[in-house]
N, C-alpha and C positions, 0 to 999 in steps of 0.2 A: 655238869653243874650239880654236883652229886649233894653239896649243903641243900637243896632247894628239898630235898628229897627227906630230909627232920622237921619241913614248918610245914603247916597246917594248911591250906587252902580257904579264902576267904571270898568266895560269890559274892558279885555284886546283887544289894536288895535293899531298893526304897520301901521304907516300911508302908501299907496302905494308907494308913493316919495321914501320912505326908502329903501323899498324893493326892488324900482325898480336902488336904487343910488348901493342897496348890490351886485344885479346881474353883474352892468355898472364893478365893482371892481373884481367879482369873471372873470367876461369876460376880463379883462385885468390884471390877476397875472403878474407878472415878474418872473417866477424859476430860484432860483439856481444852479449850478450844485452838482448833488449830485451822483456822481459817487463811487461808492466803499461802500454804506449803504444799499444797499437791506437788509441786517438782521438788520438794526435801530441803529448799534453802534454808531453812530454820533447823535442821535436824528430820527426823525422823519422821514422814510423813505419817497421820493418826488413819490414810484411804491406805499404808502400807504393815500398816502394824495392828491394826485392828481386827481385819479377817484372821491374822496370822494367832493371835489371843484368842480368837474366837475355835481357831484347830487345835488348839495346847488345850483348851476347856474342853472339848465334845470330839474331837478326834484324832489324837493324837494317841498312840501307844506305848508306853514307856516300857511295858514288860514284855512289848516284843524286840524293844530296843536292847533290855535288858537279858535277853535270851539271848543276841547275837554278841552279846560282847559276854557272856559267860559261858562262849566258843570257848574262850582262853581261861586260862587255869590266873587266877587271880591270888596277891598275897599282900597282910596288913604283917607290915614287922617292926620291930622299933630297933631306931639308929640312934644311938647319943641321945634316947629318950623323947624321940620325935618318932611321933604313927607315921609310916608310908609306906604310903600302897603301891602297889607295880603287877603290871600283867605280866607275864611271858609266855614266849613261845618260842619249844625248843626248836635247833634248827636240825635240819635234815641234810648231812652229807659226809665227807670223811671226817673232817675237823673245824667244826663251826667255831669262828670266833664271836666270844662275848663283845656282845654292842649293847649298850644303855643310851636309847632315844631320849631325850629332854624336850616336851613342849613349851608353848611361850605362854603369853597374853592377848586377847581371849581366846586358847585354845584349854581345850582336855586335852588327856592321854590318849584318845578315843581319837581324835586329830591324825596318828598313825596308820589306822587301820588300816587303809589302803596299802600303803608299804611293806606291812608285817610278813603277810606270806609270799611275795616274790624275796623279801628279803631270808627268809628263815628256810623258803624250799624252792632255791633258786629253777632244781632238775624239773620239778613242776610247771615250769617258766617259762621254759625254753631256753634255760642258760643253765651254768656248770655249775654242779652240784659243791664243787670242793670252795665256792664263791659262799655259802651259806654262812651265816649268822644267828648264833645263839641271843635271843632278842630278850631285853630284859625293858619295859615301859612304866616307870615311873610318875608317879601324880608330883606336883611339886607340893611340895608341905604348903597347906592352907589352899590349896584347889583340888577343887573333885574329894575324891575320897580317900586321898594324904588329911586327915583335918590337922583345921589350925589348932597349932601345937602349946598348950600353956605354958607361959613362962617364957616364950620366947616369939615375941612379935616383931623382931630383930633381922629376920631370919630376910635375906639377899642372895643374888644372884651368885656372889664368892662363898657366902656361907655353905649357900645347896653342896655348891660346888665337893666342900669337905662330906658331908653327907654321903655325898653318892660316891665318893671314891671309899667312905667306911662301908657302905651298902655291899659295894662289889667286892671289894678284897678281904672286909675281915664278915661283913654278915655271910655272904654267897661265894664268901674263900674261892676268890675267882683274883689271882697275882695278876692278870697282864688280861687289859682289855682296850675295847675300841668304844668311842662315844661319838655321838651325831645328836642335832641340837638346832633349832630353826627363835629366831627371836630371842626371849629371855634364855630361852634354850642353847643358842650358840654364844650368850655368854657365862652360861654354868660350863657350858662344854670348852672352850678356851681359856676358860679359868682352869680346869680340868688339864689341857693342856700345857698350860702357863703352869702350875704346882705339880703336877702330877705326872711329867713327860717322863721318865723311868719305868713308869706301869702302864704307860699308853701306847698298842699299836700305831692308834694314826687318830686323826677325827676328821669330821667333817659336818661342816656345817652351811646355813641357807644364807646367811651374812657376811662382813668381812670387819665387825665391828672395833674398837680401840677398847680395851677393854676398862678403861680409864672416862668412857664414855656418858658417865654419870655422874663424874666429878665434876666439883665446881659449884660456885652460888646461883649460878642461872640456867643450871642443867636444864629446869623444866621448859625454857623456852627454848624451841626447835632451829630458831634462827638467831641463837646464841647473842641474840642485840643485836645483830648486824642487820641492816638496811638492805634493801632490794636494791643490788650494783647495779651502776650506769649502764646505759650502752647495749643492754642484752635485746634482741632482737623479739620482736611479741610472740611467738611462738615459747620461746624458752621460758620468758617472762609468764607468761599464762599458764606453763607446764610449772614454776618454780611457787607460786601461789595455789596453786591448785597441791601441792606437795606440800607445804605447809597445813594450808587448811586441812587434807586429811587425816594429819597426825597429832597436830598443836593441843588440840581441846584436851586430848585424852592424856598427855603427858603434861599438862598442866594440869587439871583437875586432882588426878591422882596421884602424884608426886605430893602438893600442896596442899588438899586437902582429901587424901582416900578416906576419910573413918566420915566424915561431913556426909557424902557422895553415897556411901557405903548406908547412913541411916534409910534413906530412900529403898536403893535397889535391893536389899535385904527383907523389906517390908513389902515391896511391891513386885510381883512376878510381870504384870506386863513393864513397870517401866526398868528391869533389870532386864528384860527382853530387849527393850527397846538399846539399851547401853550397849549390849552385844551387839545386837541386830547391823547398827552403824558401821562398827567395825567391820561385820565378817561383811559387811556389804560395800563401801568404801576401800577396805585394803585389798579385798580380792579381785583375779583380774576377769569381774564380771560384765564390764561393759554396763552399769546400770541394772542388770538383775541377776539379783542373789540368788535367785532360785536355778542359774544357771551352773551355779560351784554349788552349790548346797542345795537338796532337795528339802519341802518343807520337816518332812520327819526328821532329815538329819540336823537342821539349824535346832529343832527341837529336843532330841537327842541331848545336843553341848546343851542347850540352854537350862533342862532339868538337870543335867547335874551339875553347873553350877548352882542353880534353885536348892538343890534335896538337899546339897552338902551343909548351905548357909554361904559358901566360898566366896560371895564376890568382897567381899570385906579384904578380908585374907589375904585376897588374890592380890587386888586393887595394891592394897599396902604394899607391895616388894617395890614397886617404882620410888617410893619414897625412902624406904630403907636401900636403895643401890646407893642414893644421894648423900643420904644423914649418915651414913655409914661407908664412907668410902673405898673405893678398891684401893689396894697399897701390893707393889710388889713384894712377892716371893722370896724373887732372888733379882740380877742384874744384869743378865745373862740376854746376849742377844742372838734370834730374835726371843720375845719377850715369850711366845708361842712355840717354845720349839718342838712341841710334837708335828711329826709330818700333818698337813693339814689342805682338805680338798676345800672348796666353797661353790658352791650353788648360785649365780645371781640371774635374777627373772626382769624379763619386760617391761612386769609395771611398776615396779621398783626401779628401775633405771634413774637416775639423778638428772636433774632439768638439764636439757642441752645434751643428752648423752644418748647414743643410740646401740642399742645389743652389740653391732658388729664393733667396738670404742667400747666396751663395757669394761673386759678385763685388763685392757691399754688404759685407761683411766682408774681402778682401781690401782694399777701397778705405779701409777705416776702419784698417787696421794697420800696422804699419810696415815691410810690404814696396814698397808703393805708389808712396813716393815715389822708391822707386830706378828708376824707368822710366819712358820718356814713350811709354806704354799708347795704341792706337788702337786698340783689340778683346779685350774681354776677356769669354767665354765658358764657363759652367759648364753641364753634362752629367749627366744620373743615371747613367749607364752611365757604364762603363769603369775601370781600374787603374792602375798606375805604369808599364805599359807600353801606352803611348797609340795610338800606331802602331797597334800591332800587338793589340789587343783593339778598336781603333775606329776603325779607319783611315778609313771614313769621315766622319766627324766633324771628323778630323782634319785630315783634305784639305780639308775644306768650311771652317773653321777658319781653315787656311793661306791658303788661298786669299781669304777674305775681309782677311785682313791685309794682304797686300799690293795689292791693288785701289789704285791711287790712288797709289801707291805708288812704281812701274816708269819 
């Protein structure tokens, strides 16, 4: 990747001021009363979120977090006059193919880290060295330290999409590469596939989404208007509510209104804590505790740098702009994905009524199918919507069988 070798290297560094503005805010919360939520049914219990504000004020370390992620050689570059940032790490073996990870929502690029070095120095691993990938980890514009970019608050999941394929081929003059992608992430990467299948090895991704999947006047509701069907047995019934609930709020709210949502969690570090917190603790497959996927430094880790950047504004917005700004095909061509294409699907994401060993039998029978031309598609008991990083072995084993054959 010899272009990387003219740009300048750019450390991650929360200025002190920040830090010390984040403490001034943690040391002055306002709580609400939240009497009657110790099991969470209201949201975010204040006996769960409170000690955890209280480690972010007095003991939490940012600059040792910042030490371990400035492991990696760091880089701020401008694409089509959009900042983005991207870590890399070269890979080690005979002919490492270029991979560009894309994270989702609520993830950072830091969401990877797990992955990066089986993935970049396989022989270190216990697996073959000539399997290595040249790793290039991208922020998305307007999270983390891509900041939001003026002039264009526009900016969606197809848009990135062009971005990162200018990022690779004409910033980091890399012709032919491979992209992987989990959430908003696997559909910048399918859309990548979907435009861009001449320049792409292969992809792979943690979903198996339509990529058309944000169109429509009623996108933000989960259950598209349709009623809870007759007949389903209470088990499934129970699993199909409970699957809603934990997804509904946040794609209504933020679709509908991010900038509303965004005044708050911009201004307040615990209750943009608390915004997170929900998620990585409901979509992961923690069984009720988060600190079993996520140790407290590391929930803390994502949560400062959403906080340092200003991001969750930004961030929040792309839900809205997939909608207002609709995907529109390419070209006509079927499948609509024709890059070779693996997919990842996990336990607790399973679909109400649907069991791991029926997973990739009922994806094959639905109508996300036909939008990819699938050479690996693998379902897991384990694991949550943050795939990487709850099963990163799986993951890598996964990745790596998709592109076999591939290279």
């Amino acid at each position: 990747m010899t272009a990387l070798a003219s740009l300048e290297t750019a450390p991650i560094h929360v200025p002190d001021t920040v830090l010390d503005d984040l403490r001034r805010r943690l040391d002055q919360t306002r709580w609400p009363a939240d009497e009657g939520n110790e099991d969470g049914y209201y949201g975010v219990s204040r006996t769960v979120l409170e000690p955890l504000v209280e480690y972010w004020r007095t003991g939490f370390d940012w600059r040792a977090a910042e030490r371990a992620i400035n492991q990696y050689a760091h880089y701020v570059v401008d694409v089509c006059g959009i900042p983005v940032h991207f870590m890399h790490r070269p890979g080690v073996g005979p002919h490492p193919t270029p991979l560009i990870l894309t994270h989702g929502w609520p993830w950072t690029f830091w969401h990877w880290a797990k992955v990066v070095e089986p993935l970049a120095d396989p022989g270190a691993h216990g697996a073959d060295p000539a399997e290595a990938f040249d790793l290039i980890v991208p922020s998305l514009p307007g999270f983390g330290f891509s900041t939001a970019p003026a002039g264009r608050p526009d900016l969606n999941f197809w848009k990135i999409a062009d971005l990162w394929h200018t990022l690779m081929t004409e910033v980091l003059g890399i012709p032919r590469y491979a992209a992987a992608g989990c959430d908003v992430g696997a559909l910048v990467t399918g859309q990548l596939g979907h435009k861009y299948a001449d320049e792409l090895v292969g992809i792979h991704i943690g979903s198996g989404l339509r990529l058309d999947f944000f169109n429509g006047d009623r996108a933000w509701d989960i259950t598209g208007g349709r009623p809870i069907p007759d007949g389903l047995d209470a088990a499934t019934r129970a699993q199909l509510i409970d699957f809603e609930r934990r997804f509904a709020v946040h794609l209504a709210a933020q679709m509908l209104a991010p900038s509303t949502l965004a005044y708050g969690l911009s201004d307040s570090p615990a209750g943009l804590l608390a915004w997170l917190l929900e998620r990585w603790a409901k979509w992961s497959d923690s069984h009720g505790d988060v600190e079993s996927v996520f140790t407290r430094d590391e929930l803390l880790t994502h949560a400062t740098i959403y906080w340092a950047t200003n991001a969750i504004g930004t961030s929040i917005r792309i839900y809205a702009n997939h909608n207002r700004y609709p995907w529109t095909p390419s070209h006509d061509r079927t499948p609509a994905i024709e890059t070779p294409t693996g997919i990842t699907f996990v336990g607790f994401e399973n679909p109400p009524g649907v069991d791991t060993a029926h997973r990739v039998e009922h994806f094959r029978a639905g109508d996300r199918a036909a939008w990819y031309r699938h050479v690996n598609l693998t379902a897991h008991d384990r694991g949550g919507h943050f795939i990487p990083w709850e099963v990163p072995e799986l993951w890598v084993d996964d990745l790596r069988r998709t592109f076999r054959g591939l290279r």
